[in-house]
C-alpha positions as CSV (number, residue, x, y, z in Angstrom):
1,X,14.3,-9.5,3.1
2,X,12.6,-12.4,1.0
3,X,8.9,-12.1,0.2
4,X,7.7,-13.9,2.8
5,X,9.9,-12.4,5.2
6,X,8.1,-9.1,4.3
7,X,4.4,-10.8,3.9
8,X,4.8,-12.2,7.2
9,X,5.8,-8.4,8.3
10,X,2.8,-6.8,7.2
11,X,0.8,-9.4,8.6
12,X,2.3,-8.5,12.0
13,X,1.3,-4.5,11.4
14,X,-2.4,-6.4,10.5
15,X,-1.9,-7.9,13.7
16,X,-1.1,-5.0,15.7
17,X,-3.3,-2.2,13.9
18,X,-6.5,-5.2,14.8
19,X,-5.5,-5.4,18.7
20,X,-5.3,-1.2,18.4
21,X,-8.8,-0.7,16.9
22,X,-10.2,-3.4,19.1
23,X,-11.3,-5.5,15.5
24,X,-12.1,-9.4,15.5
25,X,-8.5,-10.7,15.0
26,X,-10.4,-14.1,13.4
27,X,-11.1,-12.5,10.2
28,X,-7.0,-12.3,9.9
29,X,-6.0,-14.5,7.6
30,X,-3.0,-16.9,8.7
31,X,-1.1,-16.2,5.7
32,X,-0.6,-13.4,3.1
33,X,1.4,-12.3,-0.4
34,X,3.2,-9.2,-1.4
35,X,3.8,-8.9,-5.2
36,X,6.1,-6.7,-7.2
37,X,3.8,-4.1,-8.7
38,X,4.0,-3.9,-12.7
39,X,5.4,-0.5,-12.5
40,X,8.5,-0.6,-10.7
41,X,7.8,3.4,-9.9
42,X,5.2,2.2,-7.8
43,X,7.2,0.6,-5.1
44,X,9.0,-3.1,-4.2
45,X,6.3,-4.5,-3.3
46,X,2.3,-4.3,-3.1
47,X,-0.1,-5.9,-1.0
48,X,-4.2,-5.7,-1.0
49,X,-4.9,-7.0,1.9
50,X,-6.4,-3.7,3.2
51,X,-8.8,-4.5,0.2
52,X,-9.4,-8.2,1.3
53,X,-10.4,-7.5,5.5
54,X,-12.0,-4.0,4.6
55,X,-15.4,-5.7,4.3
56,X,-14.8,-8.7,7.0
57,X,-15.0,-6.0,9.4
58,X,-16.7,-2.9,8.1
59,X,-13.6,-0.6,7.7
60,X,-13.4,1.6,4.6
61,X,-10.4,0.0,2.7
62,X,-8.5,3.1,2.3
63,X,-9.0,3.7,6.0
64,X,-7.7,-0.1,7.1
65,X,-4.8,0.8,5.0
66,X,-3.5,4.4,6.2
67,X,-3.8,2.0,9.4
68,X,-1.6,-0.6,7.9
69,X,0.6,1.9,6.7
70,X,1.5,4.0,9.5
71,X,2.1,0.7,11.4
72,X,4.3,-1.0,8.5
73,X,6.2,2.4,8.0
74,X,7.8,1.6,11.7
75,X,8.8,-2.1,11.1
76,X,12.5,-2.6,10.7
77,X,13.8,-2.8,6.7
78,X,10.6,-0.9,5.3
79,X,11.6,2.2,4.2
80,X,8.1,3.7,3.2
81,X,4.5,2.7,2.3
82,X,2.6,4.2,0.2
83,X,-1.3,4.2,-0.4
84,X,-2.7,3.9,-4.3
85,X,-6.1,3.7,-5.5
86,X,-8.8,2.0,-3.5
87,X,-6.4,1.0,-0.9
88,X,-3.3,-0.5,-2.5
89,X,-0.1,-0.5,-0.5
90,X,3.2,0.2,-2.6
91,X,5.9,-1.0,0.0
92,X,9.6,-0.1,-0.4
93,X,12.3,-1.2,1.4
94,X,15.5,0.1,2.6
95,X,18.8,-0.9,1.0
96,X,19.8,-2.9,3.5
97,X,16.5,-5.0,4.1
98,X,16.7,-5.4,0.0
99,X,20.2,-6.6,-0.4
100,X,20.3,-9.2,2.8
101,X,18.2,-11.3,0.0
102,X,22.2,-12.0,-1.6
103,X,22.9,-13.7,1.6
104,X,20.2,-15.8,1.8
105,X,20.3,-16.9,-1.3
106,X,24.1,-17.8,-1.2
107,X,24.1,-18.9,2.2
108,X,20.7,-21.9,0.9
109,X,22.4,-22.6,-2.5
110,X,20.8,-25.6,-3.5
111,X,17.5,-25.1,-1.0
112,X,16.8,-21.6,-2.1
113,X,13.6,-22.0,-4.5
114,X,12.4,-24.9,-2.5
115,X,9.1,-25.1,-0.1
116,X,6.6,-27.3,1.8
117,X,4.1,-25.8,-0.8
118,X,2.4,-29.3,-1.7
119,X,3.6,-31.4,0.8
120,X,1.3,-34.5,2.0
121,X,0.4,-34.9,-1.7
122,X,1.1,-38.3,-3.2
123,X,1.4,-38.1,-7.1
124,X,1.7,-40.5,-9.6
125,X,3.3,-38.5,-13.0
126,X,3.4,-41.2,-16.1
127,X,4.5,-39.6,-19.1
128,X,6.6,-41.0,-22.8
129,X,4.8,-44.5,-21.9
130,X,5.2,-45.2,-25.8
131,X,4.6,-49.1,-26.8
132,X,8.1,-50.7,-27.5
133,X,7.9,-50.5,-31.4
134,X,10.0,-48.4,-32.0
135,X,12.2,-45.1,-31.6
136,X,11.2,-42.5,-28.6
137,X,9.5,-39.7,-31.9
138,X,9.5,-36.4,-30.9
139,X,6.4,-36.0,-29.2
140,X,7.2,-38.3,-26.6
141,X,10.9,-36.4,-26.3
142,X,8.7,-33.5,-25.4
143,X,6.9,-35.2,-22.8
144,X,10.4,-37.0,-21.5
145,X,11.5,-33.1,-21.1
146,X,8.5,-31.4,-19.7
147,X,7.6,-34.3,-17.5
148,X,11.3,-34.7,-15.7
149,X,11.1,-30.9,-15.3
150,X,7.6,-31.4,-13.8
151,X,8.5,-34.1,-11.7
152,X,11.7,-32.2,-10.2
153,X,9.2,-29.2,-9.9
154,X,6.9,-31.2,-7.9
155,X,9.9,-32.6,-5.7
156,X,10.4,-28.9,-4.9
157,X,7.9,-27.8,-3.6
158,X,7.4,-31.2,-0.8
159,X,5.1,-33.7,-3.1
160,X,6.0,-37.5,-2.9
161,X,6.3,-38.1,-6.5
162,X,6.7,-41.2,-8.0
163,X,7.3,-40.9,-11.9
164,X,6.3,-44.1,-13.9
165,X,6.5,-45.3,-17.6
166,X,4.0,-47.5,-18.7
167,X,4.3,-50.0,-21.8
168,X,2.4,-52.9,-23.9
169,X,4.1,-56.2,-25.1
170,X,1.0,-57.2,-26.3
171,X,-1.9,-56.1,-28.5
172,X,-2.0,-55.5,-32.5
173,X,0.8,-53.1,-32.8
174,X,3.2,-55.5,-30.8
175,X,2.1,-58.1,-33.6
176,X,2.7,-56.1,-36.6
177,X,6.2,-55.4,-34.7
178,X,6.7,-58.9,-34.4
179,X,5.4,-59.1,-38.4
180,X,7.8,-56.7,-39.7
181,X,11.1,-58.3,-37.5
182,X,10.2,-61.9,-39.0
183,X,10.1,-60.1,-42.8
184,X,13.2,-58.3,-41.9
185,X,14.9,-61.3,-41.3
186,X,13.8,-62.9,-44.3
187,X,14.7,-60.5,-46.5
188,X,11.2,-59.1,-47.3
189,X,9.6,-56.3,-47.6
190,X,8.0,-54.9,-44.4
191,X,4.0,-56.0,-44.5
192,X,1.7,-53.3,-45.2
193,X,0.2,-53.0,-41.7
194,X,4.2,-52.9,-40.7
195,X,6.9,-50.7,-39.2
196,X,10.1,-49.6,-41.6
197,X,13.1,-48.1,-41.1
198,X,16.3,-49.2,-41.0
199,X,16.0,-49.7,-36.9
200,X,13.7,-53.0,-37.6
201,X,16.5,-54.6,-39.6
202,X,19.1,-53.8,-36.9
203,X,16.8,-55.0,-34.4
204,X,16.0,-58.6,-36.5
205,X,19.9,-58.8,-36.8
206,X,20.6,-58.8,-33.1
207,X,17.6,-61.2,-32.6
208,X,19.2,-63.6,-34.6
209,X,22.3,-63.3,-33.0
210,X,21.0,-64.1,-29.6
211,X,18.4,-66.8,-31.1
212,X,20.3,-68.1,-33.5
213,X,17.8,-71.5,-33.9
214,X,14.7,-69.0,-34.5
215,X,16.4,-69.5,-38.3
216,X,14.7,-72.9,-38.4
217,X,11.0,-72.1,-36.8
218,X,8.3,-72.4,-38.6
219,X,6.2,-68.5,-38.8
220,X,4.2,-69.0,-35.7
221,X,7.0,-69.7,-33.7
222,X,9.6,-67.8,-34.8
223,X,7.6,-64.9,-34.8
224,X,7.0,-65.6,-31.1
225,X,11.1,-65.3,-30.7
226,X,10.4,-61.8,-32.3
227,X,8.1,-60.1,-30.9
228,X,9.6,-61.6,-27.1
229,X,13.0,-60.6,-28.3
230,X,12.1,-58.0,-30.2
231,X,10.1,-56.1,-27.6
232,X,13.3,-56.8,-24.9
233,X,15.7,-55.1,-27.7
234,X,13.6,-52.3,-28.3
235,X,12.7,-51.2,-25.0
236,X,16.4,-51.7,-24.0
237,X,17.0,-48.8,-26.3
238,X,14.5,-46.6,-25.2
239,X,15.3,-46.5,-21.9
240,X,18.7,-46.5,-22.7
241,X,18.5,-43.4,-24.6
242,X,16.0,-41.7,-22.5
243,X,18.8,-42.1,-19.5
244,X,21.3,-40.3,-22.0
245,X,18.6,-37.5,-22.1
246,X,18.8,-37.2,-18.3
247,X,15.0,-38.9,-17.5
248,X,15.3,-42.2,-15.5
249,X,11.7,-43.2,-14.1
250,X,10.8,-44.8,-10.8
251,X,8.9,-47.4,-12.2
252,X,8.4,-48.9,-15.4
253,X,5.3,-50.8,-15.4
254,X,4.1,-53.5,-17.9
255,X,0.9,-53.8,-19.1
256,X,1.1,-58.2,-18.9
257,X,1.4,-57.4,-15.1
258,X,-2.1,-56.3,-15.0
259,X,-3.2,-59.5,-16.8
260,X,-1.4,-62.0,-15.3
261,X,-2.0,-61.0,-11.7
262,X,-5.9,-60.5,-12.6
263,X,-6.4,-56.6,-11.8
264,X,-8.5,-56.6,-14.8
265,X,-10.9,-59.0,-12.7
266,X,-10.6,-57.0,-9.7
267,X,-10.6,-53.7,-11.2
268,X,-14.0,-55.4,-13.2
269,X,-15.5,-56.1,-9.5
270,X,-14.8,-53.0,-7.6
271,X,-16.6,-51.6,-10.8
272,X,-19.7,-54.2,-10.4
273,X,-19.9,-53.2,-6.5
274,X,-19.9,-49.7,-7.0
275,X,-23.3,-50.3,-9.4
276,X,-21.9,-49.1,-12.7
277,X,-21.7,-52.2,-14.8
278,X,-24.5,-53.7,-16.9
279,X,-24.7,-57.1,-19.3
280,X,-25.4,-56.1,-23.0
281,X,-25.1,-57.8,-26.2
282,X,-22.7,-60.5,-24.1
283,X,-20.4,-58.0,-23.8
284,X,-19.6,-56.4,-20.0
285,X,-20.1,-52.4,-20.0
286,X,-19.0,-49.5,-17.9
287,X,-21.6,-47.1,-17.5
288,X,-19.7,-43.9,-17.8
289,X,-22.7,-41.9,-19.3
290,X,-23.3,-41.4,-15.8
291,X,-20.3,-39.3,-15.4
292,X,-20.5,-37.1,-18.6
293,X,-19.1,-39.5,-21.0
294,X,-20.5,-39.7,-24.7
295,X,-21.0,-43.4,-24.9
296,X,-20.6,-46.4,-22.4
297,X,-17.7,-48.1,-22.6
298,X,-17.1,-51.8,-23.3
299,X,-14.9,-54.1,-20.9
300,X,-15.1,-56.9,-21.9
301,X,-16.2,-58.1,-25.4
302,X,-18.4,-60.8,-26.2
303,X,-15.8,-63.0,-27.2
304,X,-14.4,-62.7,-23.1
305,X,-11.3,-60.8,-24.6
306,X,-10.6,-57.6,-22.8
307,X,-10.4,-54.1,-24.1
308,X,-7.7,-51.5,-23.7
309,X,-10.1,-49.4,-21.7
310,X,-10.3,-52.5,-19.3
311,X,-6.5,-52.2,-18.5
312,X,-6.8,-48.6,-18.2
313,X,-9.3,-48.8,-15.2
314,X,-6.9,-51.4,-13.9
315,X,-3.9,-49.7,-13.9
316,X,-5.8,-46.4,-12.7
317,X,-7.3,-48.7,-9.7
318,X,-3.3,-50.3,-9.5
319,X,-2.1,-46.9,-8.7
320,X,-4.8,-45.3,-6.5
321,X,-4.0,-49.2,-4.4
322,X,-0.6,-48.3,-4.1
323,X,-1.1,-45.3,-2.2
324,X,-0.7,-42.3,-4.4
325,X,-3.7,-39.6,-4.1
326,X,-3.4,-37.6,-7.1
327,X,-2.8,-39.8,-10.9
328,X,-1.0,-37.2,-13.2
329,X,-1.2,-38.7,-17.4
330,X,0.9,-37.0,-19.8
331,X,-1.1,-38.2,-23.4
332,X,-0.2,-36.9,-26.6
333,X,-2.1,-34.7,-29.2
334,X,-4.0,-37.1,-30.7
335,X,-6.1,-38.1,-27.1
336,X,-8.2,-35.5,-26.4
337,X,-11.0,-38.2,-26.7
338,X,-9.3,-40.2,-23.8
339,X,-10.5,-36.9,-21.1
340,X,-13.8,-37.9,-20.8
341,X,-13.9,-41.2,-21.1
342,X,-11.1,-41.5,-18.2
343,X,-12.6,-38.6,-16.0
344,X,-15.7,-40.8,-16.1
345,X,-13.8,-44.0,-15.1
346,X,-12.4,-42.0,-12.3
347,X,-16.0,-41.2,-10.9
348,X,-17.3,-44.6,-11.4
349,X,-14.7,-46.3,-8.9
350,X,-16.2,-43.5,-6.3
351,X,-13.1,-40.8,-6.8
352,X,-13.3,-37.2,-7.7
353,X,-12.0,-37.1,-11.2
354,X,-11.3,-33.0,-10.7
355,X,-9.2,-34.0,-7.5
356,X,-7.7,-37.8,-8.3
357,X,-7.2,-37.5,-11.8
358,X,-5.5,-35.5,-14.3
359,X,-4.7,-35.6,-18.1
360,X,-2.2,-33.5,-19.4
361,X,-2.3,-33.0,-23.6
362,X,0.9,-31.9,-25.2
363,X,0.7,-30.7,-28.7
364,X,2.7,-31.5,-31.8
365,X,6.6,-30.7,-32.5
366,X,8.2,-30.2,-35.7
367,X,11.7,-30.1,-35.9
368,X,13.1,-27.2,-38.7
369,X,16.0,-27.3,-40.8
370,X,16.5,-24.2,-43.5
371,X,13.2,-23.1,-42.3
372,X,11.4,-26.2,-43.3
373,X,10.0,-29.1,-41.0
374,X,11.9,-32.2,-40.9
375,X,9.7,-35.4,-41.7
376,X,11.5,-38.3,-41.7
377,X,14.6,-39.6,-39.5
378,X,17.4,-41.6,-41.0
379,X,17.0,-44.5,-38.8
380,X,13.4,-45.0,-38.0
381,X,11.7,-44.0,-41.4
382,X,9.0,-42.3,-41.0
383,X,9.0,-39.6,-37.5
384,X,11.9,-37.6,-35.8
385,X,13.3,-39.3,-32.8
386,X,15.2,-38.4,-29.7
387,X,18.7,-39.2,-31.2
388,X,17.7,-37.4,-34.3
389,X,16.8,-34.0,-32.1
390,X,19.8,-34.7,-29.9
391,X,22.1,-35.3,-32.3
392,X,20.9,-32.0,-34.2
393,X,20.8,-29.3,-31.3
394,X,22.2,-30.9,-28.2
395,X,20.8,-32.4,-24.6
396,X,20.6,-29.4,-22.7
397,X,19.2,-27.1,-25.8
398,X,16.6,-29.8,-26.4
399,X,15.1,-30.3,-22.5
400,X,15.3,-26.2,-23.1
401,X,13.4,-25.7,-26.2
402,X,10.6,-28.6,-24.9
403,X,10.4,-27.4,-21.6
404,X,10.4,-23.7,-22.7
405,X,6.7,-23.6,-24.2
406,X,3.3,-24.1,-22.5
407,X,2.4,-28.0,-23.3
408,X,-1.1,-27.0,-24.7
409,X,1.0,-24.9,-27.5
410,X,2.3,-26.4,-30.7
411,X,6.0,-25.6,-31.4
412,X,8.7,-25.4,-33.7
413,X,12.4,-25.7,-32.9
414,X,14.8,-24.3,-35.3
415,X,18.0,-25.7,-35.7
416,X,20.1,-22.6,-36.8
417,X,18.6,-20.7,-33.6
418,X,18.9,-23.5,-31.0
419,X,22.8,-24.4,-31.9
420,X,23.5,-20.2,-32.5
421,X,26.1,-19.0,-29.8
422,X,24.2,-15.5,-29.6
423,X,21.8,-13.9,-27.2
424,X,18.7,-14.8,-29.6
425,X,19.0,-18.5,-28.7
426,X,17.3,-18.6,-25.4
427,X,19.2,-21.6,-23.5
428,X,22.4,-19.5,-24.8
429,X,21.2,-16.6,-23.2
430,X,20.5,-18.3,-20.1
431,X,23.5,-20.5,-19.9
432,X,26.0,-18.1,-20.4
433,X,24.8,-16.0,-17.1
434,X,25.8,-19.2,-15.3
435,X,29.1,-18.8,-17.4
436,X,29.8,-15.3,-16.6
437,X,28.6,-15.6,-13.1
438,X,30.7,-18.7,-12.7
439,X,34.1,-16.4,-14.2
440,X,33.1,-13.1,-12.4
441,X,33.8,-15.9,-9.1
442,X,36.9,-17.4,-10.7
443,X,38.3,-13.5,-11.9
444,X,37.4,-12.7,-8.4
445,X,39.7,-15.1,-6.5
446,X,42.4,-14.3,-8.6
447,X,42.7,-10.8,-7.7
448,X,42.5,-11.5,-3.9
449,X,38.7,-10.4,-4.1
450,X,36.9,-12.8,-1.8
451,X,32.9,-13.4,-0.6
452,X,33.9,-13.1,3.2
453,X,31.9,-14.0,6.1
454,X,28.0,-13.3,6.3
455,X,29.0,-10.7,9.3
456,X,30.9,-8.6,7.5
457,X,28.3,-8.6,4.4
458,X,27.8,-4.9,4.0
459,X,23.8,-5.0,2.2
460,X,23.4,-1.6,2.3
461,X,26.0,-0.7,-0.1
462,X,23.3,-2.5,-2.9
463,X,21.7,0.6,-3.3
464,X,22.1,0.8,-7.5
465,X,18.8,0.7,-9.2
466,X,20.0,-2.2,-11.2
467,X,20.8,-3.8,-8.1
468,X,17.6,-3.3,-6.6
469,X,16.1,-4.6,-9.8
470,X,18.2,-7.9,-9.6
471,X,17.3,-8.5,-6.7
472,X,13.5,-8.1,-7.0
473,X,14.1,-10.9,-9.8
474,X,15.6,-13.2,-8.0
475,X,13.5,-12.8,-4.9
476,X,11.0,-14.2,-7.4
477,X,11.9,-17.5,-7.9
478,X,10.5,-19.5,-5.1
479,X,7.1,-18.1,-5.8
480,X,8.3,-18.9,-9.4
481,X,8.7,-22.7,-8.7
482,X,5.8,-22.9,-6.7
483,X,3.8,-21.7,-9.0
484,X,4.8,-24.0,-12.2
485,X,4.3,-26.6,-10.0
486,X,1.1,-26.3,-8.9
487,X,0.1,-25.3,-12.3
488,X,1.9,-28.2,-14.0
489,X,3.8,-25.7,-16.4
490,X,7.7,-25.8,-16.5
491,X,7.7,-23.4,-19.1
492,X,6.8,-20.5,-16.6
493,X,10.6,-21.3,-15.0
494,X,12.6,-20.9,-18.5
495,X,10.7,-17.9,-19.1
496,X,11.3,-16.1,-15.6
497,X,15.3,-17.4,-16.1
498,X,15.0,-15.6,-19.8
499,X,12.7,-12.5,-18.8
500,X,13.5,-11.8,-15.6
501,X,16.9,-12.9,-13.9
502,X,19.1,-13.6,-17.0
503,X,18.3,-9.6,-18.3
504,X,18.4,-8.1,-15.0
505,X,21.9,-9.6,-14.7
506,X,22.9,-8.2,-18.1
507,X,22.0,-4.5,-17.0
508,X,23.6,-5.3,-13.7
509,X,26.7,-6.4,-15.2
510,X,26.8,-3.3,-17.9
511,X,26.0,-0.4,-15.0
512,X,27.7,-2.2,-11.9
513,X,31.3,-3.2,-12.0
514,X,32.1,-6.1,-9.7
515,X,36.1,-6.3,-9.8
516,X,38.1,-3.8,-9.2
517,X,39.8,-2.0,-11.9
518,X,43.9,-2.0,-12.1
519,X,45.8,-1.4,-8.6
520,X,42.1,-0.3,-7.4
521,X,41.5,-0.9,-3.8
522,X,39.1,-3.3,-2.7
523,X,36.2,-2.4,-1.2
524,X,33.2,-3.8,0.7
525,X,31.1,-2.1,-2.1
526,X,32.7,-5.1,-4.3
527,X,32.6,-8.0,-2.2
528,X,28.9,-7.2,-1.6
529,X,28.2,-6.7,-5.5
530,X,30.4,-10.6,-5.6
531,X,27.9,-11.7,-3.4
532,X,25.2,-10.7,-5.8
533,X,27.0,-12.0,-8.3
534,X,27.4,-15.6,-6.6
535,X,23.6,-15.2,-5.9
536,X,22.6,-14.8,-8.9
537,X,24.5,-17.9,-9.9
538,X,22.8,-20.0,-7.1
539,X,19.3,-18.9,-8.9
540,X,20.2,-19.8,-12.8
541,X,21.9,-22.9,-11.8
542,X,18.6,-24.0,-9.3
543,X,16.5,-23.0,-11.8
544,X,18.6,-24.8,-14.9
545,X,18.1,-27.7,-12.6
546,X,14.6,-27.8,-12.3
547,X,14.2,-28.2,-16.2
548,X,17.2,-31.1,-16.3
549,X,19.6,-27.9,-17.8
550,X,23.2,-28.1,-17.1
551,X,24.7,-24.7,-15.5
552,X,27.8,-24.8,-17.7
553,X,31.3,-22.5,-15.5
554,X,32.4,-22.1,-18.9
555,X,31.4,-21.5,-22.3
């Protein structure tokens, strides 16, 4: 029996013990939880919703729930209630009831984890959207890892997501890009405002291979070739190497797109209609004071050029126009100053910034080598990069160690832990459950020990405590899912993997023996403990999805 299986049991006992007692049947709620107590002594399960009708219709809660109890105590798989406290119920179920979870979970593979949780909801998830001067660093690798796992998250539980990376090939820093290409290829040093590293020289080579004639330009125009070429190069790459991380994006939008099919002008009316623009100093302003910001913003300068903040209300207004209900920005550490000032923007084009809007602020990563951050990379000078994390720890161990930390925290990922085959390196730990699940399976079939058929699943045999307690953990995981989802925080999946499934497996393993020893006969006691076994597989290989982990059969 799943959780909701057993939620939507004791809201039939609510159900019944309401038509018994005459009580209004409206104050029922349509839906309710059970949740694993924190002492497993207490019980399976607990649910308060004694607590939550007591007052809707003037029952004493402990009352209601002696009700609820007697009535719950007679449905089919619950093996006893019992009531704590105010009016708790501690809800334990029979063997059976507990260990038909293995089938379900086997019998959905792929499906079991997933809901309808957010479905209807359109959401538009940009994340990396670093300008094209350069090397993905290692903050935007973080945001390439917990945004994928977010947007596969988001997938799971029903939203239409569309994921989108959004980048400049204009502006200063595309010009000092340019800058520092043309010196490259003359042989000078990088200008001061510049970019080094050995990446700007590789990239001026290949320029000059494909533009061979930009040799004979005068600066203006050659550094045109640059910055086009340049940009092209550079880009390439990133999206190149953010594909051999695992993170493709639906879209990858272009700043000049805005510009050139004027949804800066439109963007500037829909502003002007909606009353929040005023005429100051020549310059075209955005009232956002109205809205809690802590200055007005400019639009347009005096000069008629157009700010940043300009295309941001565009491409905020581009989105909303193309359907999506919900805009999710992943920003960096360094733009907390862009939450009120885009909150306010939100409000001015008439949308609820709390509902239509959201800014997500990842902190800062170091990378440690002999216990020391790592400061520069080989190739780009002066940051880490993706290939420099990559090549030091792996793929799959760097989507783990990004994804494994709440966003908001800073974080530091040592390089003797993260490439250490031992149980202290967490994707380790986690990965080599799918291994042993995957060779339990394999060591299985070789001895003639086979799953079977659902009907001849014998559930009741799973009546170990350890059993019982890996069951309870992976019972969890859809509410797991759904819950990192809605609360934009992959982290909570790698943890419950860790914490919850990947121990409970170990004690399981250690107390419960799945193949039979020597000549021993099979029994249905060991094809039911193989389906746990290929359960819990189906759970730490859904889950190692959801965060772009592999779930390696070997190891």
């Amino acid at each position: 029996m799943t959780p909701a299986e057993l939620a939507s049991v004791v809201l039939a006992a609510a159900h019944s013990v309401f038509e018994q007692r005459g009580l209004d049947r409206a104050a029922l709620p349509e839906s309710t939880v059970v949740e694993r107590p924190r002492n497993p002594e207490h019980g399976d399960y607990a649910s308060t919703l004694a607590l939550q009708l007591s007052k809707k219709v003037g029952v004493p809660p402990r009352e209601l729930a002696t009700a609820l109890a007697d009535e719950l105590g007679r449905a089919s798989g619950v093996k006893s209630v019992e009531i704590a406290g105010p009016g708790f119920l501690n809800i334990r179920l029979d063997a059976a009831a507990a260990g038909q979870l293995a089938r379900v979970i086997v019998e959905a593979g792929a499906e079991y984890g997933r809901s309808d949780r957010l479905a209807g909801e359109r959401i538009n998830l940009e994340f990396v959207s670093a300008n094209p001067t350069g090397p993905v660093h290692i903050g935007g690798v973080r945001w390439a890892a917990v945004g994928d796992a977010l947007s596969r998250l988001l997938r799971a539980t029903g939203a239409d997501v569309g994921t989108e990376y959004y980048f400049n090939d204009a502006g200063s820093q595309i010009d000092r890009f340019a800058r520092s290409l043309l010196a490259a290829a003359k042989g000078e040093p990088a200008p001061e405002d510049g970019y080094g590293g050995a990446y700007i020289a590789e990239i001026a080579t290949e320029v000059q291979a494909r533009r061979p004639e930009v040799r004979s330009l005068d600066g203006d125009a050659a550094q045109e070739i640059f910055r086009v070429e340049g940009v092209a190069l550079m880009f390439d790459e990133i999206r190149s190497s953010l594909r051999d991380f695992g993170v493709e994006f639906d879209t990858y939008f272009n700043e000049k797109d805005l510009h050139d099919r004027g949804e800066l002008d439109l963007a500037l009316n829909r502003l002007r209609q909606q009353g929040h623009l005023y005429e100051s100093e020549g310059a075209t302003w955005l009232r956002t004071t109205d809205f809690g910001d802590d200055k007005d913003r400019v639009l347009r300068k005096s000069n008629g050029e157009w700010t940043y903040f300009a295309a941001d209300c565009a491409y905020y207004l581009d989105k909303r126009e193309r359907g999506f209900d919900r805009v999710v920005i992943m920003l960096g550490a360094d733009h907390h100053g862009y939450i009120g000032r885009m909150k306010a923007m939100a409000a001015c084009f008439g949308d609820d910034p709390d509902r239509n809007l959201e800014i997500l602020i990842g902190q800062l990563v170091n990378l440690l080598r002999d216990g020391a951050p790592m400061r520069m990379s080989k190739r780009a000078g002066t940051v880490i990069t993706l290939e420099d994390l990559v090549d030091a720890i792996g793929v799959d161990a760097s989507r783990y160690a990004l994804a494994r930390y709440s966003s908001d925290s800073p974080i530091d990922i040592d390089i003797e832990l993260w490439t250490r085959a031992t149980r202290d390196n967490p994707v380790y730990y986690v990965q080599y459950v799918a291994a042993r699940t995957a060779g339990v399976a394999r060591n299985a079939a070789e001895v003639g020990l086979v799953q079977g058929d659902a009907d001849a699943f014998r559930p009741e045999l799973l009546a170990h405590e350890k059993e019982n307690e890996l069951l309870k953990a992976l019972a969890e995981f859809p509410a797991v899912v759904a819950t990192a989802a809605e609360l934009r925080e992959p982290h909570r999946v790698a943890r419950y993997l860790e914490e919850s499934v990947a121990a409970s497996f170990h004690r399981f393993y250690d107390n419960c023996r799945v193949l039979p020893l020597g000549d021993e006969e099979i029994t249905d006691l060991h094809r039911a403990r193989l389906w746990l076994n290929n359960a819990t597989r189906t759970v730490i290989a859904n889950g190692l999805h959801l965060l772009g982990v592999s779930a390696p059969e070997r190891m």
